[in-house]
N, CA, C and O atoms as a GROMACS GRO file, in nm:
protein
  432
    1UNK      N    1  -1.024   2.201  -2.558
    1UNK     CA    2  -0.893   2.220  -2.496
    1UNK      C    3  -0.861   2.105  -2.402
    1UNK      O    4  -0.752   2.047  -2.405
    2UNK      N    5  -0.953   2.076  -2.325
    2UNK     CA    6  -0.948   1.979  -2.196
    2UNK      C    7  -0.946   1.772  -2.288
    2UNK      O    8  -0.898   1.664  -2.252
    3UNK      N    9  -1.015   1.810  -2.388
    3UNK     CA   10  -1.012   1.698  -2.500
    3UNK      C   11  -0.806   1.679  -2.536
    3UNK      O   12  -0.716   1.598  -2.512
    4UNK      N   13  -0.819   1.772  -2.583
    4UNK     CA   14  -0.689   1.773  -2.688
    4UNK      C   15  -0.552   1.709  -2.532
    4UNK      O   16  -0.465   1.624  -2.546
    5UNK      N   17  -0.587   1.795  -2.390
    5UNK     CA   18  -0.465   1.777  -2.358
    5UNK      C   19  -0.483   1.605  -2.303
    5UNK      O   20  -0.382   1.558  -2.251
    6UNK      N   21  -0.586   1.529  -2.312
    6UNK     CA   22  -0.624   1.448  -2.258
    6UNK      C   23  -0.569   1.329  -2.376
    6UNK      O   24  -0.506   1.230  -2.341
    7UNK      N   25  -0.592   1.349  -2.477
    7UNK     CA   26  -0.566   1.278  -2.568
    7UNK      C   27  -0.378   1.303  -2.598
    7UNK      O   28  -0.305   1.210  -2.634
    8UNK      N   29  -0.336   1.428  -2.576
    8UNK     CA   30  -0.171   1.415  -2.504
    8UNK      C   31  -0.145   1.361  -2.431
    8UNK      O   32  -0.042   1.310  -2.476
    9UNK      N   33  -0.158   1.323  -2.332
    9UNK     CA   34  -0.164   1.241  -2.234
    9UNK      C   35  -0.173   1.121  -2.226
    9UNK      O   36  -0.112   1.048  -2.148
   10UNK      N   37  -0.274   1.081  -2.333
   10UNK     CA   38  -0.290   0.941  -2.361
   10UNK      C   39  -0.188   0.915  -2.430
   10UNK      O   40  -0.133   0.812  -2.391
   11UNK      N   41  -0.141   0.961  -2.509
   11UNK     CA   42  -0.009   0.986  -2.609
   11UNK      C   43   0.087   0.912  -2.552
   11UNK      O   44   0.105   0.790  -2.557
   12UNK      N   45   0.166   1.023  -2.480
   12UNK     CA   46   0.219   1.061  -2.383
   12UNK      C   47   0.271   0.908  -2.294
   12UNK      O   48   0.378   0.851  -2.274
   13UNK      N   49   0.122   0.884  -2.255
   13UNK     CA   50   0.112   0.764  -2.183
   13UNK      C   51   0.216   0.684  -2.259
   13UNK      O   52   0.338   0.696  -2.271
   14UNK      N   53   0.103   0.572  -2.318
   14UNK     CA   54   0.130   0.452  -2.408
   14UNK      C   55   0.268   0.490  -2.490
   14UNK      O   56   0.346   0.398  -2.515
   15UNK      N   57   0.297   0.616  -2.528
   15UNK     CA   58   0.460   0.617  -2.573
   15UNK      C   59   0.566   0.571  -2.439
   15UNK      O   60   0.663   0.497  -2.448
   16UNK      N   61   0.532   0.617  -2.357
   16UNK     CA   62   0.590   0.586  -2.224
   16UNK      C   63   0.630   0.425  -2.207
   16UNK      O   64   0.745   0.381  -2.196
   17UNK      N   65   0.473   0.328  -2.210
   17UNK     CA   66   0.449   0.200  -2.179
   17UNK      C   67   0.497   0.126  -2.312
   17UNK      O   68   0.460   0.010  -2.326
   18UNK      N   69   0.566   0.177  -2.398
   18UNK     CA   70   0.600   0.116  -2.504
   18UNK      C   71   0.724   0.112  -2.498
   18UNK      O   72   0.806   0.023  -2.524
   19UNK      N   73   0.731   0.209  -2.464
   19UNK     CA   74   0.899   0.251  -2.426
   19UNK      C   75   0.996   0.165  -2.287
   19UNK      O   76   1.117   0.158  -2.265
   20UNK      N   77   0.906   0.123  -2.235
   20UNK     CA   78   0.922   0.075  -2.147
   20UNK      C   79   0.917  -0.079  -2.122
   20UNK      O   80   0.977  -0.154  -2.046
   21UNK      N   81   0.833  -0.093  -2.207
   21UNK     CA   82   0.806  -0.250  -2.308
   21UNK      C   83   0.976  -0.322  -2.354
   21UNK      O   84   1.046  -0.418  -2.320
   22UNK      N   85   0.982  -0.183  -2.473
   22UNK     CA   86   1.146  -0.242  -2.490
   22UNK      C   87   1.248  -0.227  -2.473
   22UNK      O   88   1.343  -0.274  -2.536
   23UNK      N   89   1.249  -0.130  -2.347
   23UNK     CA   90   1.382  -0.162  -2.250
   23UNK      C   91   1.376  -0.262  -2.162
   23UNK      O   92   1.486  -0.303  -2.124
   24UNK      N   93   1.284  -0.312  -2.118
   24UNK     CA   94   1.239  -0.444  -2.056
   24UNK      C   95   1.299  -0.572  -2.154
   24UNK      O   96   1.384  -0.656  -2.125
   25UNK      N   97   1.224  -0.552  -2.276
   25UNK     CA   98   1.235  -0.676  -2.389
   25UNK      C   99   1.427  -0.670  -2.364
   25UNK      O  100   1.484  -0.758  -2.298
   26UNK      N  101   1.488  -0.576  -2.415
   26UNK     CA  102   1.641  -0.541  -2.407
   26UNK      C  103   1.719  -0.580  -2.308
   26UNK      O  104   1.834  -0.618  -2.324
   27UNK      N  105   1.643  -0.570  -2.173
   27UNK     CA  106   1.688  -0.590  -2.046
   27UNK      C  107   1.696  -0.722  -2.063
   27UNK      O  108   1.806  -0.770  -2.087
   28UNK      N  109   1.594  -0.794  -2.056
   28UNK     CA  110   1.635  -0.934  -2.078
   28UNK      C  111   1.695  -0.995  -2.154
   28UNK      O  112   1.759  -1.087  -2.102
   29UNK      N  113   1.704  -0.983  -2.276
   29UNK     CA  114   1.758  -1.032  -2.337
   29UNK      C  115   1.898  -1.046  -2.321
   29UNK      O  116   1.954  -1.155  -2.333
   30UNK      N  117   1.969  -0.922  -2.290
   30UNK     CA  118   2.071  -0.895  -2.284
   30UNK      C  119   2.142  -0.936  -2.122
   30UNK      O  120   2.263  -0.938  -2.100
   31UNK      N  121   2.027  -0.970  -2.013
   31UNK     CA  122   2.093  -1.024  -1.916
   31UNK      C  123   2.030  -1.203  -1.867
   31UNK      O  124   1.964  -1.225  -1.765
   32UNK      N  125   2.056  -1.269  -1.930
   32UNK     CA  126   1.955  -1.422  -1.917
   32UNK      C  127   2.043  -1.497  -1.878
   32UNK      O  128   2.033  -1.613  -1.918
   33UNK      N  129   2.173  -1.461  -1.780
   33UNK     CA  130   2.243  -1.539  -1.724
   33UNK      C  131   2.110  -1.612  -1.569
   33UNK      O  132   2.026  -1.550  -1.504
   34UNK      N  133   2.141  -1.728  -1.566
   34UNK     CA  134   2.027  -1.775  -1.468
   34UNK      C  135   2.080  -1.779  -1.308
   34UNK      O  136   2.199  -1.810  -1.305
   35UNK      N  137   2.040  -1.763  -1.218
   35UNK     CA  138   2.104  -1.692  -1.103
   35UNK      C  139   1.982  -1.828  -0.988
   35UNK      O  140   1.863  -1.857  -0.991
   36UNK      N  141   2.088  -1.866  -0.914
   36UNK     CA  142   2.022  -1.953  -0.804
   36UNK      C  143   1.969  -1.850  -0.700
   36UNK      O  144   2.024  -1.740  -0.706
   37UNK      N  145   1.884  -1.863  -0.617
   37UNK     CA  146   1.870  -1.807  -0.492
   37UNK      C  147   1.859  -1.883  -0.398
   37UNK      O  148   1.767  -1.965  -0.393
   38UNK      N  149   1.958  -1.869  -0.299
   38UNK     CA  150   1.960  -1.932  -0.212
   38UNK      C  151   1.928  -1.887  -0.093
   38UNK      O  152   1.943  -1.768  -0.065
   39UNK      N  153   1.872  -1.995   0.013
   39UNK     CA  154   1.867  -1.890   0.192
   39UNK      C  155   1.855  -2.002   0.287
   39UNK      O  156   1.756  -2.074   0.290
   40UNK      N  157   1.926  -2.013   0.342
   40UNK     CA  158   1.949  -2.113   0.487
   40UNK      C  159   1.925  -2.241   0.360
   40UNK      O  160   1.962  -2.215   0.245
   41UNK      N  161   1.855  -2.391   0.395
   41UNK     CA  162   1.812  -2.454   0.316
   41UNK      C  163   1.724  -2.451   0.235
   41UNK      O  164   1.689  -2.554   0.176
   42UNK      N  165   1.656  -2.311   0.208
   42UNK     CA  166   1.640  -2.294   0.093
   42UNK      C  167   1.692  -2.293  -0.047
   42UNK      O  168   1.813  -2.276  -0.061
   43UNK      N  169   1.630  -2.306  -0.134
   43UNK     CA  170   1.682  -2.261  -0.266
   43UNK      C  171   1.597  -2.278  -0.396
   43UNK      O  172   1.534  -2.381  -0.420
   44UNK      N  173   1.600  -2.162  -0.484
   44UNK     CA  174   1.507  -2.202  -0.564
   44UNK      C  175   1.551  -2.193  -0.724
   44UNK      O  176   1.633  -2.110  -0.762
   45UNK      N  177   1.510  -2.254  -0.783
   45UNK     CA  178   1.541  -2.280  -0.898
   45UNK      C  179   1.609  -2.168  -1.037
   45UNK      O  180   1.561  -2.062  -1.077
   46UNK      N  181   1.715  -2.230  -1.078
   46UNK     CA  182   1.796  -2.114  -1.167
   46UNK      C  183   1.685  -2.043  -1.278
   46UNK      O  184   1.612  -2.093  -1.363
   47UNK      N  185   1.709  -1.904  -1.236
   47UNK     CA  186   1.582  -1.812  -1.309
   47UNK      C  187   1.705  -1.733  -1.335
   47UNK      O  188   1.801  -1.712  -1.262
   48UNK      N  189   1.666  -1.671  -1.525
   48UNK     CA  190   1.730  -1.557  -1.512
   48UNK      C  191   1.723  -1.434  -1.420
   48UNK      O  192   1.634  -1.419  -1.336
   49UNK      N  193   1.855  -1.319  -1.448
   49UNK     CA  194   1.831  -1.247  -1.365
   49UNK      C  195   1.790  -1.126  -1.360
   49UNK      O  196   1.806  -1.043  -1.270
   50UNK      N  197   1.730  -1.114  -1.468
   50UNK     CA  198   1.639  -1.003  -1.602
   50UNK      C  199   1.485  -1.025  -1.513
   50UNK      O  200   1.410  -0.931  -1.485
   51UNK      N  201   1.458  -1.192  -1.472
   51UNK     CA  202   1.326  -1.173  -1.368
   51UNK      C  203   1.326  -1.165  -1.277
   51UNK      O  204   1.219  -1.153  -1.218
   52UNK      N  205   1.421  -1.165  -1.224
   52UNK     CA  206   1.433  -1.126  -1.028
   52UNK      C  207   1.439  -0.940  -1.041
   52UNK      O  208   1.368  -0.865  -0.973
   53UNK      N  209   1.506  -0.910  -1.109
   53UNK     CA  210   1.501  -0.748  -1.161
   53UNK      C  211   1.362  -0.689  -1.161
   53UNK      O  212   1.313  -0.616  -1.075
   54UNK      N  213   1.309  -0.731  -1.268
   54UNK     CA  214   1.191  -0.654  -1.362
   54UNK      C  215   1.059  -0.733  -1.259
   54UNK      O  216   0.950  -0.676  -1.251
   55UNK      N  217   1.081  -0.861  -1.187
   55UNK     CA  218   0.997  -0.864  -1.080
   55UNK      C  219   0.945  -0.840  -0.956
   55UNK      O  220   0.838  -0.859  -0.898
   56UNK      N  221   1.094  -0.777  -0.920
   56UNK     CA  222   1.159  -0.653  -0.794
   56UNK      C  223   1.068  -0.504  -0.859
   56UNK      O  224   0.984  -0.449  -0.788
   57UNK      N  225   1.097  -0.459  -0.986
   57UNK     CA  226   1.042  -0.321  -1.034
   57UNK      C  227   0.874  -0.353  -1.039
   57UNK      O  228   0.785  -0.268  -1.032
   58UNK      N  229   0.861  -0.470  -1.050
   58UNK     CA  230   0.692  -0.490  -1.108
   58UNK      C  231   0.638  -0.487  -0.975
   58UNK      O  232   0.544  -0.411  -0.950
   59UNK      N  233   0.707  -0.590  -0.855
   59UNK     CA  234   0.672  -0.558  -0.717
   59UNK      C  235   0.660  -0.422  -0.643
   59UNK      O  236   0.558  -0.391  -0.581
   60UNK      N  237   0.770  -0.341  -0.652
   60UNK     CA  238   0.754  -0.226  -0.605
   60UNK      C  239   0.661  -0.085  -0.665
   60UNK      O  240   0.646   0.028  -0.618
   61UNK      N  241   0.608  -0.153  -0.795
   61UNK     CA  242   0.519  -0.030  -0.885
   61UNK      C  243   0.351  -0.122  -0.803
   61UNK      O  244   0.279  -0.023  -0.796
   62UNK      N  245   0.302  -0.187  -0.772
   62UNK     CA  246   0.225  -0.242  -0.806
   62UNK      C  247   0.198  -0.229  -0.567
   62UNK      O  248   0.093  -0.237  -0.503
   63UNK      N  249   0.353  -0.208  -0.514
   63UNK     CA  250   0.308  -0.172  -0.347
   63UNK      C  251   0.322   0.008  -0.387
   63UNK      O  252   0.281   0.075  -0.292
   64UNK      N  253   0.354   0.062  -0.463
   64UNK     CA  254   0.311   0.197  -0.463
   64UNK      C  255   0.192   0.206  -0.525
   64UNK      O  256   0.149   0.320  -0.506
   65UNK      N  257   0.111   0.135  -0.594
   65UNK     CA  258  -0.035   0.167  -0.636
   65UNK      C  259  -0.112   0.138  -0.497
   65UNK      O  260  -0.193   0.225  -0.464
   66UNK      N  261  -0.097   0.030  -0.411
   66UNK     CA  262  -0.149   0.006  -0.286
   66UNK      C  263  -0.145   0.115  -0.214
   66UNK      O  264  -0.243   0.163  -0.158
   67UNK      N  265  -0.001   0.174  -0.208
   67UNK     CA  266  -0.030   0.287  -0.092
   67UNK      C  267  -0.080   0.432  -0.168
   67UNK      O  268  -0.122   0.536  -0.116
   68UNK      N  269  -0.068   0.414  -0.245
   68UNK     CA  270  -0.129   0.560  -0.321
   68UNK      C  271  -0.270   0.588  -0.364
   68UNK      O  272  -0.323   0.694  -0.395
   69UNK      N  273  -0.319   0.458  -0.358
   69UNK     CA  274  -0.495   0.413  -0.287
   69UNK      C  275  -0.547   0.466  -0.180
   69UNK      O  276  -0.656   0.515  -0.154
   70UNK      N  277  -0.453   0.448  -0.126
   70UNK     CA  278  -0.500   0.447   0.060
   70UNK      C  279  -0.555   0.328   0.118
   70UNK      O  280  -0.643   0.341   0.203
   71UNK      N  281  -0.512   0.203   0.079
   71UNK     CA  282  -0.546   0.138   0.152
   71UNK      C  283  -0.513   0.103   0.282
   71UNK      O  284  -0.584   0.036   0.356
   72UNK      N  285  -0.340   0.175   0.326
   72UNK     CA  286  -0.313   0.119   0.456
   72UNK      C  287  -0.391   0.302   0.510
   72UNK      O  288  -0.414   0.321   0.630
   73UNK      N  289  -0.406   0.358   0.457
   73UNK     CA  290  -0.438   0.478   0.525
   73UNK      C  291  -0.566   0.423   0.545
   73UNK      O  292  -0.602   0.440   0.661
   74UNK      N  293  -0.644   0.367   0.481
   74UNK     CA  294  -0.808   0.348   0.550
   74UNK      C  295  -0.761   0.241   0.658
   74UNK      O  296  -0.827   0.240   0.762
   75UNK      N  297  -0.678   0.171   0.648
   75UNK     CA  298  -0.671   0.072   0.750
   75UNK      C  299  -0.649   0.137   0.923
   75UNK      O  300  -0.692   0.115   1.036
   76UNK      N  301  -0.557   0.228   0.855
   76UNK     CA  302  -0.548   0.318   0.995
   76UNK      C  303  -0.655   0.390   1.076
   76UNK      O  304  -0.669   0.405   1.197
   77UNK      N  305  -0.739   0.436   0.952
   77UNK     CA  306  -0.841   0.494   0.988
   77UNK      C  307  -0.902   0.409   1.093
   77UNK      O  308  -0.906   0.444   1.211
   78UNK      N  309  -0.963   0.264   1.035
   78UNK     CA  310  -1.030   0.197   1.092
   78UNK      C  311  -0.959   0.221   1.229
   78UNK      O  312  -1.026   0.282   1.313
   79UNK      N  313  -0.884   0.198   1.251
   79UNK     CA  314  -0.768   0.128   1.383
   79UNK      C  315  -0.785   0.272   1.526
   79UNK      O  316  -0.778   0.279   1.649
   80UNK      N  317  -0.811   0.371   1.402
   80UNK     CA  318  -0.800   0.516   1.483
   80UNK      C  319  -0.966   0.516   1.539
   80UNK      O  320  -1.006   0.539   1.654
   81UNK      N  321  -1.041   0.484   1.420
   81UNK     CA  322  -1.228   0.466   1.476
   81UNK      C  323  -1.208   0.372   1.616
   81UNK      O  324  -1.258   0.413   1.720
   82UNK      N  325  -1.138   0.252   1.616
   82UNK     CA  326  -1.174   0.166   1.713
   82UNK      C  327  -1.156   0.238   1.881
   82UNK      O  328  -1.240   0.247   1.971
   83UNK      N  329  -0.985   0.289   1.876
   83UNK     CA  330  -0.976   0.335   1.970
   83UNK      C  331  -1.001   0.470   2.003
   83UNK      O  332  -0.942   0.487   2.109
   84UNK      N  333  -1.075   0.606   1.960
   84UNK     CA  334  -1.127   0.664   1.979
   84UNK      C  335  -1.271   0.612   2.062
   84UNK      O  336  -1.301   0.656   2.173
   85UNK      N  337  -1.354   0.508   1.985
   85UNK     CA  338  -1.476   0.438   2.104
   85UNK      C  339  -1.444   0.388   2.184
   85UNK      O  340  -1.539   0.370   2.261
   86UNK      N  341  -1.357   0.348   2.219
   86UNK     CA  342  -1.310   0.296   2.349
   86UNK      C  343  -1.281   0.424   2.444
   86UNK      O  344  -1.293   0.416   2.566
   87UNK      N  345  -1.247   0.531   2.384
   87UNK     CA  346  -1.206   0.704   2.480
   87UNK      C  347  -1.363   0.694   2.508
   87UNK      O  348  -1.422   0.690   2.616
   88UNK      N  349  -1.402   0.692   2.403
   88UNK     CA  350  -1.548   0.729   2.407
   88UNK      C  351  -1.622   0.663   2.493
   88UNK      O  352  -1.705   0.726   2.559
   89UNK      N  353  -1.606   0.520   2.510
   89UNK     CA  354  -1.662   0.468   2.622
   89UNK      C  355  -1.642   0.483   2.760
   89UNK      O  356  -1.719   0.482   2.857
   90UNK      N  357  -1.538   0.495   2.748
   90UNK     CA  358  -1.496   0.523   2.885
   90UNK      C  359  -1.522   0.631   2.964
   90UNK      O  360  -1.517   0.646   3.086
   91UNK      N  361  -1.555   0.719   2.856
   91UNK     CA  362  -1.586   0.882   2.924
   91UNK      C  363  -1.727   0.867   2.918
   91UNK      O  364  -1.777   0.934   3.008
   92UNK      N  365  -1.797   0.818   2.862
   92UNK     CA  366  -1.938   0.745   2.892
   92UNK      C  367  -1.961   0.688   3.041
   92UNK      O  368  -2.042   0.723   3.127
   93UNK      N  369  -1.881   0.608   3.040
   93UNK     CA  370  -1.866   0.525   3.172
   93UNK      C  371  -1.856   0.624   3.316
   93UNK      O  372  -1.926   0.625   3.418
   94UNK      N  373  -1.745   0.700   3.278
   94UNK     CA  374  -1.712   0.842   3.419
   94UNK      C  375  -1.796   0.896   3.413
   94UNK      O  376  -1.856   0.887   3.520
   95UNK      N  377  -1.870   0.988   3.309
   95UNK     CA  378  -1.966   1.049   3.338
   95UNK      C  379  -2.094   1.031   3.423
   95UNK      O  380  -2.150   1.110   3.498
   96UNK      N  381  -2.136   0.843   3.375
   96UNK     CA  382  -2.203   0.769   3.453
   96UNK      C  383  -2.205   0.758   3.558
   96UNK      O  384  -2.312   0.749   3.619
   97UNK      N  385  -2.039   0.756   3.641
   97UNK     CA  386  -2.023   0.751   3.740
   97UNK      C  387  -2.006   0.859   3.821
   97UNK      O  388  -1.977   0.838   3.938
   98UNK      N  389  -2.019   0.980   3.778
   98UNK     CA  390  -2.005   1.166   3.797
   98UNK      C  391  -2.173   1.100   3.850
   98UNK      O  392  -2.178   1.044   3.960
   99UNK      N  393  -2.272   1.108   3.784
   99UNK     CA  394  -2.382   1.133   3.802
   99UNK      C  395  -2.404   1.063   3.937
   99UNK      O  396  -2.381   1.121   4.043
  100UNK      N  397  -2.448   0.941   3.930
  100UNK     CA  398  -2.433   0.851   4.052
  100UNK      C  399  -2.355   0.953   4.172
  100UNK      O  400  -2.436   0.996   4.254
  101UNK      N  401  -2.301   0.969   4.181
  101UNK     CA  402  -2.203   1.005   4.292
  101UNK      C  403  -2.254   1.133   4.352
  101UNK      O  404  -2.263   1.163   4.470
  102UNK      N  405  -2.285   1.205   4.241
  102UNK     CA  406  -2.352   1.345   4.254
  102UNK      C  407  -2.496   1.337   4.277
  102UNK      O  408  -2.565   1.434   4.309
  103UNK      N  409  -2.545   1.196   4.256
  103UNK     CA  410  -2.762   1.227   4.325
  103UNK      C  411  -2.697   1.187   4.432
  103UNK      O  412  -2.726   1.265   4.523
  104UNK      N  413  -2.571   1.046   4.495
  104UNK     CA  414  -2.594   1.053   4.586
  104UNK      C  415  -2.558   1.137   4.751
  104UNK      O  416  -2.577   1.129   4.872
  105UNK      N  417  -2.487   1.228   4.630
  105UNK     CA  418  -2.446   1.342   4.744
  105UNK      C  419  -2.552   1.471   4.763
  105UNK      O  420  -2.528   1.561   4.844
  106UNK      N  421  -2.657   1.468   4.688
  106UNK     CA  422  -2.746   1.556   4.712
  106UNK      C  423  -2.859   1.466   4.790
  106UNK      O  424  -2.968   1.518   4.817
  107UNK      N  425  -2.833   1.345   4.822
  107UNK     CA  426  -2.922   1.264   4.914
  107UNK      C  427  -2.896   1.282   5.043
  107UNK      O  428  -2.978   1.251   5.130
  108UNK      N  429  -2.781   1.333   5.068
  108UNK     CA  430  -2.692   1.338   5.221
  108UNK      C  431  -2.753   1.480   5.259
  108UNK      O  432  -2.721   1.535   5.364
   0.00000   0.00000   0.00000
C-alpha cells in the first residue's frame, strides 16, 4: 500500500516537473523580447525577459528550500544559545557575589 502510494507520487511528481518544463520552454519562447536593466550607472546587458522571470521563480523556489530547512531557524538558535550564556553567566557571577557577601556577614 505504502509502495503503490509512493510510486503515485513519484508519478505525480515528475508529471508535475514536466509540466512545468514546458510551460517554461513556452514561456520563453513566446516572450524573448530582450529587456535592459538598468540602476543609477548601472546597467546590464539586454537579456530576454522569459530570464529575469523564470530566474526571479528559480530564485524564490530555491530561498524557500533554505527556509524550509531551517537554516535561518538554526541560525537563530545559535544566536538564542549565545545569549542565554551570557544570562547564564551573569547569574553565575551574582550568585558568586550572594556568597561572598553572605560568609562575610556571618564573619561580623
Amino acid at each position: 500500500m505504502i509502495s503503490a502510494m509512493r510510486q503515485i507520487a513519484r508519478l505525480l511528481s515528475g508529471f508535475f516537473l514536466i509540466l512545468m518544463f514546458v510551460i517554461s520552454a513556452a514561456f520563453s519562447y513566446f516572450n524573448s523580447t530582450p529587456v535592459i536593466i538598468k540602476f543609477a550607472n548601472w546597467q546590464l546587458p539586454p537579456v530576454p525577459v522569459s530570464v529575469w522571470i523564470i530566474g526571479a521563480f528559480v530564485t524564490g523556489g530555491m530561498l524557500g528550500l533554505l527556509l524550509g530547512l531551517g537554516i535561518f531557524r538554526n541560525l537563530k538558535s545559535r544566536s538564542e544559545i549565545r545569549r542565554l550564556r551570557r544570562l547564564l553567566d551573569q547569574a553565575e557571577q551574582e550568585v558568586q557575589q550572594l556568597r561572598r557577601t553572605s560568609i562575610k556577614d556571618l564573619r561580623k
